[in-house]
N, C-alpha and C positions, 0 to 999 in steps of 0.2 A: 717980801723975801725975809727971810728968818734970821734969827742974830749970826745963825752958821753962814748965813750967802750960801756962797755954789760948793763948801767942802763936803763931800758927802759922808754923811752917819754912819753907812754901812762899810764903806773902806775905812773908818779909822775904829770900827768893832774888833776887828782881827787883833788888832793894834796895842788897843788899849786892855783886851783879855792879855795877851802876850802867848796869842797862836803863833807858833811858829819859835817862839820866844823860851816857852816854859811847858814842861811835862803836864802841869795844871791849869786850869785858870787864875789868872792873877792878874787881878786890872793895878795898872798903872799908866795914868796921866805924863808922867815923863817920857813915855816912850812914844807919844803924839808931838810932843813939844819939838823933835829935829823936822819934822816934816810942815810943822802946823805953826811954830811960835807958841808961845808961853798964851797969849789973848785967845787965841782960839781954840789950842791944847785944854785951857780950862773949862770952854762954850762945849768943846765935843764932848770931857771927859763928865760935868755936869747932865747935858743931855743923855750922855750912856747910863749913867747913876739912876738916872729916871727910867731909862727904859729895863734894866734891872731890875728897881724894885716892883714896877708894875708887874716883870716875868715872875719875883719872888713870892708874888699875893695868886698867882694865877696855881691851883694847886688840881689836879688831875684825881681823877678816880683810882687810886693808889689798887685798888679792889679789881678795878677791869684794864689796869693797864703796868706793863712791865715801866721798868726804869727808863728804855731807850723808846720805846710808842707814849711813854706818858710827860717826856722829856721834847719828843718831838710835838705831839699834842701841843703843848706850853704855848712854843715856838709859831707852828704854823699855825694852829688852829685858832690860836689865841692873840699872840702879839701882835703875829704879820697880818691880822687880820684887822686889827686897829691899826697898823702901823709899813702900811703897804709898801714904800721906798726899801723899807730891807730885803737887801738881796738874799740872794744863793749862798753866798760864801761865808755872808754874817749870820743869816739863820745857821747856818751847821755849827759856826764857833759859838754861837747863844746856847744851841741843843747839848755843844759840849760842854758849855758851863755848867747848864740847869742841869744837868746828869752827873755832872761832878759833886757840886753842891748837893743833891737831895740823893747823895747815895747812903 
């Protein structure tokens, strides 16, 4: 078992972008911390960190794809593909990052 145990990466993605929270993406770590504690707010908010910059390096054919198919590309084609526990609800708030950022 992983240093996370049983909290799952994908329910604290939402969380930590601040879907639901903010007009943009804006990762913050304290917004993990009422649900999670300060010890495992930091485990989740470093593992997201990671899984970001891997989205960040993953760069789409700008030439054969729109913002929102080369956004989603990133996501499904690429992350959840290395990284198959991401649900449904965290792939879409990741699609909404990566499309924010590389607009």
């Amino acid at each position: 078992m992983s240093a996370l145990g049983r909290v799952s990466l994908s329910a604290a993605i939402p969380t930590y972008l601040g879907d639901g929270h903010s007009p943009f993406p804006k990762p913050d770590a304290a917004r993990l911390v009422p649900e999670h504690g300060v010890e495992q707010a930091q485990l989740l908010s470093a593992a997201i960190e990671d899984l970001l910059s891997e989205l960040d390096a993953t760069v789409p054919n700008w030439g054969q794809h729109t913002l929102a198919s080369g956004s989603a590309w990133a996501v499904v084609a690429r992350l959840r593909e290395r990284h198959t526990a991401i649900d449904e609800r965290a792939a879409a708030v990741l699609v909404w990052a990566y499309s924010y950022w590389n607009r």
